[in-house]
N, CA, C and O atoms as CSV, one atom per row, in Angstrom:
chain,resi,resn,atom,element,x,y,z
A,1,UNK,N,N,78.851,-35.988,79.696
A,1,UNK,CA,C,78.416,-35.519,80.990
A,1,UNK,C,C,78.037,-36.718,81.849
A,1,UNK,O,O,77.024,-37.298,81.459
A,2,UNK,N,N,78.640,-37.227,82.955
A,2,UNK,CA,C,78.578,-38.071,83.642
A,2,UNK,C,C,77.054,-37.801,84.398
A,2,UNK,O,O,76.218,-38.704,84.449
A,3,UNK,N,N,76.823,-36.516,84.943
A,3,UNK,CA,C,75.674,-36.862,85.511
A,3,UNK,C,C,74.189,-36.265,84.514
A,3,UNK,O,O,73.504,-35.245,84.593
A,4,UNK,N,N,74.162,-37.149,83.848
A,4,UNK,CA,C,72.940,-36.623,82.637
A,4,UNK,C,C,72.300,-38.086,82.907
A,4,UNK,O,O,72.946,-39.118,83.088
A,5,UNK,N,N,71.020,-37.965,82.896
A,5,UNK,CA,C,70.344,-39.084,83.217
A,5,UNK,C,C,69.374,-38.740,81.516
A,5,UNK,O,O,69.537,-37.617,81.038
A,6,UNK,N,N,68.735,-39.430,80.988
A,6,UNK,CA,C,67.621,-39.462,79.796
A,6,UNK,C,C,66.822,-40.402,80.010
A,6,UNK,O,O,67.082,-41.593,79.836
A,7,UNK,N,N,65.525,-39.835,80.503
A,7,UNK,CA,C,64.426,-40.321,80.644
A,7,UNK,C,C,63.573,-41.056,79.388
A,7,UNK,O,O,63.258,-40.394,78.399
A,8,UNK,N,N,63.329,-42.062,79.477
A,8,UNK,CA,C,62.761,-42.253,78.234
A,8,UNK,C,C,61.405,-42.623,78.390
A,8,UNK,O,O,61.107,-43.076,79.495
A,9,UNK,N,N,60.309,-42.513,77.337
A,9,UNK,CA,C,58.823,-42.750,77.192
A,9,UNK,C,C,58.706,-44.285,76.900
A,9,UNK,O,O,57.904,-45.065,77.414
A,10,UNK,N,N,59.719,-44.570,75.921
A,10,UNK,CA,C,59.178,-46.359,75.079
A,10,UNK,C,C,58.771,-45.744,73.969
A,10,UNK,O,O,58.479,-46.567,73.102
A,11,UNK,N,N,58.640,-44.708,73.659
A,11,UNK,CA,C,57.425,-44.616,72.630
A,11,UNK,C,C,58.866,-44.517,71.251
A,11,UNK,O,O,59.937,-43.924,71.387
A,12,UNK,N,N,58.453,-45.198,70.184
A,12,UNK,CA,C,59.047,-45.055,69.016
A,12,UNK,C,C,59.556,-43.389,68.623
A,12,UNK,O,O,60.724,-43.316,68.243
A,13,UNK,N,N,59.165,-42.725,68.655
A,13,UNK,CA,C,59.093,-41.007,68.412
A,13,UNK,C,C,60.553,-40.377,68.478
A,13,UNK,O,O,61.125,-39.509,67.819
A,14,UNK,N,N,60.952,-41.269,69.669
A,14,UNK,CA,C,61.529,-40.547,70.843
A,14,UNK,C,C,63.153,-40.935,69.883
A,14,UNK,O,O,64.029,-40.100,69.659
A,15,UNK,N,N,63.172,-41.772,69.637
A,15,UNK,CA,C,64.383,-42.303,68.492
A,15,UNK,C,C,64.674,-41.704,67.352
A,15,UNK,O,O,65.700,-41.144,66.965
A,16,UNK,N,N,63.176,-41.974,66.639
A,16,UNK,CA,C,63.147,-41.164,65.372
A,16,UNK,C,C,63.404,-39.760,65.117
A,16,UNK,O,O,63.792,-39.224,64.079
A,17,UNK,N,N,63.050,-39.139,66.519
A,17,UNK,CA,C,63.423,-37.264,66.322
A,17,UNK,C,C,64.309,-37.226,66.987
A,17,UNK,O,O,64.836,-36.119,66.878
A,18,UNK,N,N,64.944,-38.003,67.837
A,18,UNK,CA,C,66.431,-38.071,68.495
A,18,UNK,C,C,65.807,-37.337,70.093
A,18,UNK,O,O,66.838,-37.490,70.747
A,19,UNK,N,N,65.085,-36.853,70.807
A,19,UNK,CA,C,64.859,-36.157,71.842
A,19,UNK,C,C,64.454,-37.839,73.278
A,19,UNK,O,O,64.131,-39.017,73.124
A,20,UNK,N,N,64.655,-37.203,74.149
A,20,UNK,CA,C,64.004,-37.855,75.505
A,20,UNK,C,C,62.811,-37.102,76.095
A,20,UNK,O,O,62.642,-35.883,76.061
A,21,UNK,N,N,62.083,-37.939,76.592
A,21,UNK,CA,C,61.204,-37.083,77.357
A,21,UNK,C,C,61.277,-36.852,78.681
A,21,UNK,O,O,60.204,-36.806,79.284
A,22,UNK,N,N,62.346,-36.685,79.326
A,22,UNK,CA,C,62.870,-35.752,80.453
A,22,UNK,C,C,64.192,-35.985,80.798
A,22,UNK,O,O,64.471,-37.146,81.099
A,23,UNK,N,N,65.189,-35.040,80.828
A,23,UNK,CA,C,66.348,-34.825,80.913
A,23,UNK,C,C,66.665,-34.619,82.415
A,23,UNK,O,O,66.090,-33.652,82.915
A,24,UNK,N,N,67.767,-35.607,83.532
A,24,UNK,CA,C,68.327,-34.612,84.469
A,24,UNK,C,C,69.508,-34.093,84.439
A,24,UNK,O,O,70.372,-34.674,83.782
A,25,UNK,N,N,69.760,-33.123,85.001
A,25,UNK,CA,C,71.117,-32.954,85.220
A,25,UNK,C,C,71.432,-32.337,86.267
A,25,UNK,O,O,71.030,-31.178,86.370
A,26,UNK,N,N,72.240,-32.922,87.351
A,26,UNK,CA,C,71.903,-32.550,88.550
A,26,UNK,C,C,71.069,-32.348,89.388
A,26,UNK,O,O,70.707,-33.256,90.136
A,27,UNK,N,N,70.571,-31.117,89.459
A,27,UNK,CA,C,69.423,-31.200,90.553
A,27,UNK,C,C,67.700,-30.831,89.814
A,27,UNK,O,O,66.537,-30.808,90.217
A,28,UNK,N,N,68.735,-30.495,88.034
A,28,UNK,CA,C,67.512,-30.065,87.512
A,28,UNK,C,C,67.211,-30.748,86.413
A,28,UNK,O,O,68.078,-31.204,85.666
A,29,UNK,N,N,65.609,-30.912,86.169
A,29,UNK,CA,C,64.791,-31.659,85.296
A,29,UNK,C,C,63.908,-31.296,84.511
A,29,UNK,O,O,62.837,-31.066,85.072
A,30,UNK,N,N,63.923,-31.129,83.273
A,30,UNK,CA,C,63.353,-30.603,82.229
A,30,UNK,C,C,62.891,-31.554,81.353
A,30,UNK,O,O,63.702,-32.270,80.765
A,31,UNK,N,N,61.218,-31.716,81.104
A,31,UNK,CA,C,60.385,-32.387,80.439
A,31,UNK,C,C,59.961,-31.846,78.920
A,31,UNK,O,O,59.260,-30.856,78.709
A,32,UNK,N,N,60.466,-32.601,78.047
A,32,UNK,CA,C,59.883,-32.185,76.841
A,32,UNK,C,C,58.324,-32.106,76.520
A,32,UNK,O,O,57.502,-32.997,76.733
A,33,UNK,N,N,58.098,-30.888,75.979
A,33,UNK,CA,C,56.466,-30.728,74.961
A,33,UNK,C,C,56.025,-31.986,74.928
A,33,UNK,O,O,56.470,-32.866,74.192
A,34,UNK,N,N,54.511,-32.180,76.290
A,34,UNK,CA,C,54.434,-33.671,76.213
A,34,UNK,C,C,52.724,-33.140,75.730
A,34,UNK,O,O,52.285,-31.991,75.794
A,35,UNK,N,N,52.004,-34.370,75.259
A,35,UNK,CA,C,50.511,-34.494,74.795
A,35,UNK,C,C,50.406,-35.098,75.186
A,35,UNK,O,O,51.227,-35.780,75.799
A,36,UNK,N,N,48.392,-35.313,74.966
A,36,UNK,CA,C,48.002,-36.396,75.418
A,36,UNK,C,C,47.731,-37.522,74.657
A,36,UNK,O,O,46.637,-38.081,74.731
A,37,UNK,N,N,48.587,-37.894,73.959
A,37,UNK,CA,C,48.653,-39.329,73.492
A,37,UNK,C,C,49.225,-40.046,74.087
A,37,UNK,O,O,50.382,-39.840,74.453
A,38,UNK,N,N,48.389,-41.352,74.406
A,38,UNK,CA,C,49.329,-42.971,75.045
A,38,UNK,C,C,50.240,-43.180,74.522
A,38,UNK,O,O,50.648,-42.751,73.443
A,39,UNK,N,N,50.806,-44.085,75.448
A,39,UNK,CA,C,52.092,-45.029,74.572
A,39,UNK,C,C,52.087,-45.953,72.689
A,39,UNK,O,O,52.972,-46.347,71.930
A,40,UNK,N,N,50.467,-45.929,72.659
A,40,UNK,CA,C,49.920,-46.659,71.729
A,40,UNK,C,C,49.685,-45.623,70.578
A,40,UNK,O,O,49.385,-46.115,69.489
A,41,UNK,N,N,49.772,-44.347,70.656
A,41,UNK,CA,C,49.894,-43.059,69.749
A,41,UNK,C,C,47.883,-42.646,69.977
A,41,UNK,O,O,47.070,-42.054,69.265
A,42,UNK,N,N,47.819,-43.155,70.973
A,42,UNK,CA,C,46.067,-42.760,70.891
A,42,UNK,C,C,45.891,-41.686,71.816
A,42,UNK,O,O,46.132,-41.662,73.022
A,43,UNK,N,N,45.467,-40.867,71.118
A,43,UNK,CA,C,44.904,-39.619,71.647
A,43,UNK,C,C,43.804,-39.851,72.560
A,43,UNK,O,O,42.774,-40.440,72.231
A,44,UNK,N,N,44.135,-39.177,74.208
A,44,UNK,CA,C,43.432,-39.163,75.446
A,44,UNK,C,C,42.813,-37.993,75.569
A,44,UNK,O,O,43.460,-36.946,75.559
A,45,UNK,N,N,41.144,-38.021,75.735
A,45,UNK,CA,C,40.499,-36.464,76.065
A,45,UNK,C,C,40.146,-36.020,74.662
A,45,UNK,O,O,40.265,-34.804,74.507
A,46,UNK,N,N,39.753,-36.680,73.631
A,46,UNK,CA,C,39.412,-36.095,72.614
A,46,UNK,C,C,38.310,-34.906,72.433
A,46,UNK,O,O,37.116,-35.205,72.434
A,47,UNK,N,N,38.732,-33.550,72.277
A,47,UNK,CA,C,37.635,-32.248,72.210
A,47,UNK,C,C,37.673,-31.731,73.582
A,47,UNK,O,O,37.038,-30.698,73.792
A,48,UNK,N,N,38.331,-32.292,74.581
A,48,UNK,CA,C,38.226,-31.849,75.854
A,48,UNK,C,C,39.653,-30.994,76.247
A,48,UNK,O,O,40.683,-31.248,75.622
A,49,UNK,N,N,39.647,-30.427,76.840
A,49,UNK,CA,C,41.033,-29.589,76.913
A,49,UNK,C,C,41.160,-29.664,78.127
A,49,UNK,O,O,42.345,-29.615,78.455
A,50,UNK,N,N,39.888,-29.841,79.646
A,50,UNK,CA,C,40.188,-30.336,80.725
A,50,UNK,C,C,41.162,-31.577,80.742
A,50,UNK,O,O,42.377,-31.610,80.939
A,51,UNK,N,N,40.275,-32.575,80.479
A,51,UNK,CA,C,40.616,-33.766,80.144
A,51,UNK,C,C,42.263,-34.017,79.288
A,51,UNK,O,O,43.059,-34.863,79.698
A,52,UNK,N,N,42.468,-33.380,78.420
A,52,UNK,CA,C,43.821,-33.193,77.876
A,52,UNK,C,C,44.899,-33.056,78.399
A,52,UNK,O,O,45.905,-33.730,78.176
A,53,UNK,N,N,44.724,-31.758,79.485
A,53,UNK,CA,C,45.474,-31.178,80.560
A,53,UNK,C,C,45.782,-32.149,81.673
A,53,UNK,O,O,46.918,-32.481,82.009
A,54,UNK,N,N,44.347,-32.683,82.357
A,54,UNK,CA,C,45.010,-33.760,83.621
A,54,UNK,C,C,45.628,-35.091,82.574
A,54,UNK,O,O,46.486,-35.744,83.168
A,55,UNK,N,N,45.432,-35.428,81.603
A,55,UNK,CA,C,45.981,-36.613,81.222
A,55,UNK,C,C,47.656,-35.916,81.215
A,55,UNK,O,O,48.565,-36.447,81.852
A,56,UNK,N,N,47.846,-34.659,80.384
A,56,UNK,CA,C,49.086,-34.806,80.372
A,56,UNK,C,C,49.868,-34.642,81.495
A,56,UNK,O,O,50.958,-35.185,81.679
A,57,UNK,N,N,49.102,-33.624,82.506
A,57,UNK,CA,C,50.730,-33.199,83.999
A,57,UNK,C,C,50.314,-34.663,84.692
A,57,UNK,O,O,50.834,-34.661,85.808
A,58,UNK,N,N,49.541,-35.986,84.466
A,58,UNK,CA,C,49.995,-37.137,85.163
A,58,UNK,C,C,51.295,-37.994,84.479
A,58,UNK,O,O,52.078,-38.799,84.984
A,59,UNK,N,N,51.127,-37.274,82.634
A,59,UNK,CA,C,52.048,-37.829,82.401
A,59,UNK,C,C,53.908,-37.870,82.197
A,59,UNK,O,O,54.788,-38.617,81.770
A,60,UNK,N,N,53.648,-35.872,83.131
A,60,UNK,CA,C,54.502,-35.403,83.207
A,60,UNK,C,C,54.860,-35.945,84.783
A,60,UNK,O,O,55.984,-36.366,85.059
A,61,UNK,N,N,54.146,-35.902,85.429
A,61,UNK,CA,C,54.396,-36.619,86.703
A,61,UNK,C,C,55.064,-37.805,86.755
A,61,UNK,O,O,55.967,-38.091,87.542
A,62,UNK,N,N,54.500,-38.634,85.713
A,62,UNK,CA,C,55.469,-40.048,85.660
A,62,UNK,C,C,57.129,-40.069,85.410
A,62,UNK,O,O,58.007,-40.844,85.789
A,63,UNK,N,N,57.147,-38.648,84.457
A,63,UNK,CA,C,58.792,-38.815,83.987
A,63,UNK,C,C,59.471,-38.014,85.348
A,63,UNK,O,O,60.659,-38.204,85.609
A,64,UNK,N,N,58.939,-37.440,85.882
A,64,UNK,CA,C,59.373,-36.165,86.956
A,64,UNK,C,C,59.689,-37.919,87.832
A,64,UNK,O,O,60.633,-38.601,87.430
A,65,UNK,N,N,59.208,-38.191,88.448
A,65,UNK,CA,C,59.225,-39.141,89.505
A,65,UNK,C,C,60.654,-40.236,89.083
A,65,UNK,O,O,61.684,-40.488,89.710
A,66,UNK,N,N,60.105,-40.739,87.646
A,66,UNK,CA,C,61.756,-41.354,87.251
A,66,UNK,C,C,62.689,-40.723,87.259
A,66,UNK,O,O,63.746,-41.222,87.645
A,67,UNK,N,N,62.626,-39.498,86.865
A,67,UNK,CA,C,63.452,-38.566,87.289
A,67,UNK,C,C,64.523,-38.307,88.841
A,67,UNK,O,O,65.626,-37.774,88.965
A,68,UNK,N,N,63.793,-38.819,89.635
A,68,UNK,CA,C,64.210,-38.262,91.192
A,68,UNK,C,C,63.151,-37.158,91.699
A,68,UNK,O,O,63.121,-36.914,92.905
A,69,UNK,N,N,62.118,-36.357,90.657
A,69,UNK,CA,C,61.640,-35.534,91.100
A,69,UNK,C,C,60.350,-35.434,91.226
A,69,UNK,O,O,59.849,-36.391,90.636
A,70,UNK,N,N,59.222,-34.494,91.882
A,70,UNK,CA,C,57.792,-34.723,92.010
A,70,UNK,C,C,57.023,-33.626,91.064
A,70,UNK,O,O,57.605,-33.243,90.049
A,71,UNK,N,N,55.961,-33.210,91.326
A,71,UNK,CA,C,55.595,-32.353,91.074
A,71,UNK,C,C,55.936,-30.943,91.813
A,71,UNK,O,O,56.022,-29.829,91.297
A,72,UNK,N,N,56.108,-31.327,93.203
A,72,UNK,CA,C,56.337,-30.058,94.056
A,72,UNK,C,C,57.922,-29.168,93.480
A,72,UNK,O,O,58.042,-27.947,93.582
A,73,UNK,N,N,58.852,-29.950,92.977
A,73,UNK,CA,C,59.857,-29.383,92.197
A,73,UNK,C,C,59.561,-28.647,91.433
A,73,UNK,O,O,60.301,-27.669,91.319
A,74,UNK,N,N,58.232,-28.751,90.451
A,74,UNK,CA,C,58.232,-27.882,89.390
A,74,UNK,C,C,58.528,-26.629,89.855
A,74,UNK,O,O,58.187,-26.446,91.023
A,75,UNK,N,N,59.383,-25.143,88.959
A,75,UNK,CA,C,59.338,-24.273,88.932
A,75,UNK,C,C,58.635,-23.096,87.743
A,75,UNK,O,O,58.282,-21.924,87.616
A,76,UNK,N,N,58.755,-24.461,87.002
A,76,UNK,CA,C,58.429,-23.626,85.121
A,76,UNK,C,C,57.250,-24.555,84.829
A,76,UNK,O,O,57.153,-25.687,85.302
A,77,UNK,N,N,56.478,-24.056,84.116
A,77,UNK,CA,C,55.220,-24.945,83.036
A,77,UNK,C,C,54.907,-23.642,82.222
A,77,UNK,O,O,54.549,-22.486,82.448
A,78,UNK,N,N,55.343,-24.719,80.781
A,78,UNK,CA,C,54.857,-23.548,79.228
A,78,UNK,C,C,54.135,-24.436,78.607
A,78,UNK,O,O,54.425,-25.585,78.274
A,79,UNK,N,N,52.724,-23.553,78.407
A,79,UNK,CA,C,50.956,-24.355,77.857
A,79,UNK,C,C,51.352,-24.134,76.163
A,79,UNK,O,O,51.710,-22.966,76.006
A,80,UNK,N,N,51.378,-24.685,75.246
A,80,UNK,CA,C,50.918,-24.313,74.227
A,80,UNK,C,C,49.415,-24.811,73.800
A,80,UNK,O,O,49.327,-26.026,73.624
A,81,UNK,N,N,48.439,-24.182,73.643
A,81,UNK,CA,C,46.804,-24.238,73.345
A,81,UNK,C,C,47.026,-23.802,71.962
A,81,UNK,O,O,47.720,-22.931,71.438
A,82,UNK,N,N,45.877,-25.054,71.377
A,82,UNK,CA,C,45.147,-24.288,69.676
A,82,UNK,C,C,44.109,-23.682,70.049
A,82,UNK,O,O,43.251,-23.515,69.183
A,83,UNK,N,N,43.874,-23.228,71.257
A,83,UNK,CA,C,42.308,-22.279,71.419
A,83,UNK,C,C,42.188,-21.617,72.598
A,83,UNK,O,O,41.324,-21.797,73.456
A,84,UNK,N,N,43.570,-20.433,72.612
A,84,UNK,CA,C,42.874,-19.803,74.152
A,84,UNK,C,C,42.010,-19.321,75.003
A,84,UNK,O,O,41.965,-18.915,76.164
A,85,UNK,N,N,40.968,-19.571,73.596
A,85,UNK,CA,C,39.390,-18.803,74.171
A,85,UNK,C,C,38.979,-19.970,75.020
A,85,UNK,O,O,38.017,-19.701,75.739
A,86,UNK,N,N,39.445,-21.199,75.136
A,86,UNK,CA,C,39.100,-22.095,76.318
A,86,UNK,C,C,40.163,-22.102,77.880
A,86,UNK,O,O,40.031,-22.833,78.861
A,87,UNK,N,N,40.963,-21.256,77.692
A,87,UNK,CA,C,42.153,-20.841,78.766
A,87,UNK,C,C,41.435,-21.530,80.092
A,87,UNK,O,O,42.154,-22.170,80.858
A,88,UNK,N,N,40.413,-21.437,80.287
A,88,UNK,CA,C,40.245,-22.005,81.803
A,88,UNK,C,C,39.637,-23.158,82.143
A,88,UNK,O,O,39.230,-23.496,83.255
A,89,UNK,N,N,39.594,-23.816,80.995
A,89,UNK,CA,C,39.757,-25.264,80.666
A,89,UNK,C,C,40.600,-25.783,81.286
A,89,UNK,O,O,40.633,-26.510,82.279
A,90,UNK,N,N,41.671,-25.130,80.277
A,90,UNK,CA,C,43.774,-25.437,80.661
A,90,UNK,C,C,43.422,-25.761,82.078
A,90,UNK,O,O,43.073,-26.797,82.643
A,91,UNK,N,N,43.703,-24.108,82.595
A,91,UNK,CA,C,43.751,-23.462,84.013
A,91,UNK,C,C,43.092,-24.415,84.942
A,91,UNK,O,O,43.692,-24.919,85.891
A,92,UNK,N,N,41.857,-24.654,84.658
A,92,UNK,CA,C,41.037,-25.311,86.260
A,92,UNK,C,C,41.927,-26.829,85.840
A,92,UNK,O,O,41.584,-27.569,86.762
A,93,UNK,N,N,42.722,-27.515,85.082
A,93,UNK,CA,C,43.179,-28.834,85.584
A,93,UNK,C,C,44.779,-28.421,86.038
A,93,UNK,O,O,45.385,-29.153,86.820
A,94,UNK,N,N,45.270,-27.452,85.601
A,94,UNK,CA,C,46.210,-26.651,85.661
A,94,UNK,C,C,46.525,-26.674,87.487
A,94,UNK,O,O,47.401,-27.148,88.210
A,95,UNK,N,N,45.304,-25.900,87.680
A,95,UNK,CA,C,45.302,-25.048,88.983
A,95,UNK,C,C,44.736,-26.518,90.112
A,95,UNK,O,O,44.783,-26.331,91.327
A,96,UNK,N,N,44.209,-27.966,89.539
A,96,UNK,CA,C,43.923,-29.064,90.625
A,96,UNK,C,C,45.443,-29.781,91.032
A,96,UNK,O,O,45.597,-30.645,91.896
A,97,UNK,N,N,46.584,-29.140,90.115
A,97,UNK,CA,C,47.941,-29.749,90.499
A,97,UNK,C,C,49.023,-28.937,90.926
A,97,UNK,O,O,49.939,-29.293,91.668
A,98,UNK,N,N,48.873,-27.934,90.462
A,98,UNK,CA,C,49.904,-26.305,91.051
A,98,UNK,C,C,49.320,-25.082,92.139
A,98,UNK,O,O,50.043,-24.179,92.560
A,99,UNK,N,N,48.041,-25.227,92.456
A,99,UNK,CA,C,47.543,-24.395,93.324
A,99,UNK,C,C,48.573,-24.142,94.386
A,99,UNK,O,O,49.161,-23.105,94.690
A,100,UNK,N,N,48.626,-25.143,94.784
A,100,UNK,CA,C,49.998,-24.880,95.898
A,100,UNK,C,C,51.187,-24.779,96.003
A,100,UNK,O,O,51.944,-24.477,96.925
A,101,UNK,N,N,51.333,-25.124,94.732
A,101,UNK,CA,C,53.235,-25.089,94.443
A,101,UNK,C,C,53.385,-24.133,93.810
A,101,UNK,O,O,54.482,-23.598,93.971
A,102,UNK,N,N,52.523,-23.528,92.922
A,102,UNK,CA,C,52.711,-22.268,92.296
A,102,UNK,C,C,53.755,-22.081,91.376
A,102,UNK,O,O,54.643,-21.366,91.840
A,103,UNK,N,N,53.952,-22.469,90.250
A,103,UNK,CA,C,55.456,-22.517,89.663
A,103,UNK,C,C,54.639,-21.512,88.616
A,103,UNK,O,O,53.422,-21.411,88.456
A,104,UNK,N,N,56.155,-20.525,87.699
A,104,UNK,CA,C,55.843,-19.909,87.230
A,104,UNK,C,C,54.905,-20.291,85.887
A,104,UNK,O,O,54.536,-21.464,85.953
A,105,UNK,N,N,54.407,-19.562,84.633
A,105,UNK,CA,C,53.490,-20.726,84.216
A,105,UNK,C,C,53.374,-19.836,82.856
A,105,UNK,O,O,53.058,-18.671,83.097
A,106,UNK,N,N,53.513,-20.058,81.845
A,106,UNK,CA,C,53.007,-19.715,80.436
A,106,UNK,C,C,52.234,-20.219,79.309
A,106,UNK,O,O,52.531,-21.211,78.644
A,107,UNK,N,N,51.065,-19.352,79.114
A,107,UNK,CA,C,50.195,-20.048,78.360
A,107,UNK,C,C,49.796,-19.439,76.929
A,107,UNK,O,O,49.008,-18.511,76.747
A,108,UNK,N,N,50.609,-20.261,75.806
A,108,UNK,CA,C,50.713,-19.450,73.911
A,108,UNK,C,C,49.659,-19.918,73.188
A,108,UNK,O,O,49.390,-21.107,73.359
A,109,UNK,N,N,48.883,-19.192,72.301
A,109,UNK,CA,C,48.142,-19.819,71.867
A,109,UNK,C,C,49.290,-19.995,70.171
A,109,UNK,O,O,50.110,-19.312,69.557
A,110,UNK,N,N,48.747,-21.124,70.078
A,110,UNK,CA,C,49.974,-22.090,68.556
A,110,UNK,C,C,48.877,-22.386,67.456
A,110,UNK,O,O,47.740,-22.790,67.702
A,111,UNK,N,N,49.416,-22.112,66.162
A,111,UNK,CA,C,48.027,-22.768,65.243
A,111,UNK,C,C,47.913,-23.632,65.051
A,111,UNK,O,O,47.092,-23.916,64.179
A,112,UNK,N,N,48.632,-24.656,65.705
A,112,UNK,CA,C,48.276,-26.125,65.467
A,112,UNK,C,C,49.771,-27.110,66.141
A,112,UNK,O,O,50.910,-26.717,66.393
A,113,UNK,N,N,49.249,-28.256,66.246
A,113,UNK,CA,C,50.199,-29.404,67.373
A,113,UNK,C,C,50.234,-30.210,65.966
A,113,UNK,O,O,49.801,-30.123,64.817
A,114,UNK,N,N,51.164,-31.193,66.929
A,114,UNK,CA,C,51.383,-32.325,65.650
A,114,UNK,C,C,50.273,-33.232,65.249
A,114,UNK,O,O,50.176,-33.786,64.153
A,115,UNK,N,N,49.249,-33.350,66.488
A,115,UNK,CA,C,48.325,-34.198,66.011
A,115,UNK,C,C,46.989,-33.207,66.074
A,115,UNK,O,O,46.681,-32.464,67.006
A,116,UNK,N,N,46.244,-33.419,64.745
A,116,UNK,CA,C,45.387,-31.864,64.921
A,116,UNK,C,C,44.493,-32.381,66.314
A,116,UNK,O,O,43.926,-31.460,66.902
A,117,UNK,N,N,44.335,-33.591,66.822
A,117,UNK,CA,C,43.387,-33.591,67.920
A,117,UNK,C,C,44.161,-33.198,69.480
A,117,UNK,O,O,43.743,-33.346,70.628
A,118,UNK,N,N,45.379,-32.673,68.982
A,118,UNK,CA,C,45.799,-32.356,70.238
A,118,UNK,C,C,45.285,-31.099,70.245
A,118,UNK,O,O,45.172,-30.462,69.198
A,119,UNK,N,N,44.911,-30.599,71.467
A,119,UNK,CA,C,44.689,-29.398,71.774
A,119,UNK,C,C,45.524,-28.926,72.612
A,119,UNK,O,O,44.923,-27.898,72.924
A,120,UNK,N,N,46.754,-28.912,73.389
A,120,UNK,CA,C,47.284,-28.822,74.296
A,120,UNK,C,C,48.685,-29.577,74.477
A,120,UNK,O,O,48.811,-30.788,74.660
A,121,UNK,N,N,49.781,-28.571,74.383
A,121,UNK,CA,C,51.435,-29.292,74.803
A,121,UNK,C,C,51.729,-28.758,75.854
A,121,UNK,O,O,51.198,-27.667,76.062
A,122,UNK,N,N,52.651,-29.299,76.878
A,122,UNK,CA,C,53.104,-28.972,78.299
A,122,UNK,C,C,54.740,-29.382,77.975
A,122,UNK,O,O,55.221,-30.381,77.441
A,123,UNK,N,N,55.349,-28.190,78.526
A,123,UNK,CA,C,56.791,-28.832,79.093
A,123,UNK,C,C,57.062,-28.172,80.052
A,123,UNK,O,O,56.647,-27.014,80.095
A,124,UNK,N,N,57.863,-28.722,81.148
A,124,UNK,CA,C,58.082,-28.107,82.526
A,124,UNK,C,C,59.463,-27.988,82.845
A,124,UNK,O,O,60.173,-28.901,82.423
A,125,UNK,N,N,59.870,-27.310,83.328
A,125,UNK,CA,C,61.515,-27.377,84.290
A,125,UNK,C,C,61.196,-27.476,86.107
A,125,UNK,O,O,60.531,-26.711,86.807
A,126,UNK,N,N,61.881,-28.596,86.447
A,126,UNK,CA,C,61.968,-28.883,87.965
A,126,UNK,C,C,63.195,-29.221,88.400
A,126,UNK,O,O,63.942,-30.092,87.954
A,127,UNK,N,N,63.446,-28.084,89.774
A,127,UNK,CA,C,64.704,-27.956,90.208
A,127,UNK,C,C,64.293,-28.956,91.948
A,127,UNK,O,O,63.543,-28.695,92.888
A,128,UNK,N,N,65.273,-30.158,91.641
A,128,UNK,CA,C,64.813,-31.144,93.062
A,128,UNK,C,C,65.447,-30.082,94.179
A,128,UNK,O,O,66.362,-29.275,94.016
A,129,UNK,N,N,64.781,-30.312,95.176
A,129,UNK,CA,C,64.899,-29.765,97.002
A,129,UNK,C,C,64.355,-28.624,96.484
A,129,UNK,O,O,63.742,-28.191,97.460
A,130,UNK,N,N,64.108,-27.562,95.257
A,130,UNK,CA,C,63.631,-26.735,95.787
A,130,UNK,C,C,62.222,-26.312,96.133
A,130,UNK,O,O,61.779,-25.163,96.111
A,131,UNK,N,N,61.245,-28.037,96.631
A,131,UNK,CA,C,59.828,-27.853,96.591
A,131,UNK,C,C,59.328,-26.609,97.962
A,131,UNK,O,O,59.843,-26.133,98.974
A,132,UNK,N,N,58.292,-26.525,97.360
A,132,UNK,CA,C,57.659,-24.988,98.397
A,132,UNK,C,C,57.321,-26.109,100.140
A,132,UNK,O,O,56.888,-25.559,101.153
């Protein structure tokens, strides 16, 4: 496919399980199940699920932007939480970056992430020009 772009993190992971962390193709951009671990494998926001949340949609923001695309593209965001009884944790860092763009939005509760201190995976789909 000539126009497939593969976004990459740096991070070792990304080789070893064969995936990118954001795909374009054409006008559309799809971010893999991202956490909040650095580039350094260190977990950001430890026990915090606010904190978890804005670390990760900045770090979904970074691949969106290499991408060609912003945040206002997003159309899709799927939450996986180990604890939905904190849902508005998610939500209030959730709602300081989509309030206005409004993309559709799903939130599962999972029994567990790869790193047990993750509390929280994000992946998004963003279709460029079609921001609100």
């Amino acid at each position: 496919m000539s126009d497939r772009q593969n976004i990459s993190s740096g991070t070792p992971w990304e080789a070893v399980a064969g995936y990118s962390r954001a795909v374009r193709v054409g006008n559309h951009v799809v971010v893999a199940g991202t956490t909040a671990s650095d580039e350094n494998g260190k977990v950001q926001g430890v026990g915090d699920p606010y904190a978890q949340t804005r670390y990760i949609i900045q770090k979904i923001e970074r691949a969106l932007n290499e991408a060609g695309a912003t945040l206002n593209d997003v159309v899709r965001v799927r939450m996986f939480v180990t604890d939905i009884s904190r849902w508005q944790e998610y939500s209030r860092a959730h709602g300081e970056f989509f309030a206005d763009i409004r993309p559709v939005s799903t939130m599962v509760e999972v029994s567990r992430l790869i790193d047990p201190e993750h509390l929280i995976e994000i992946e998004v789909d963003a279709i460029i020009g079609n921001a609100p």
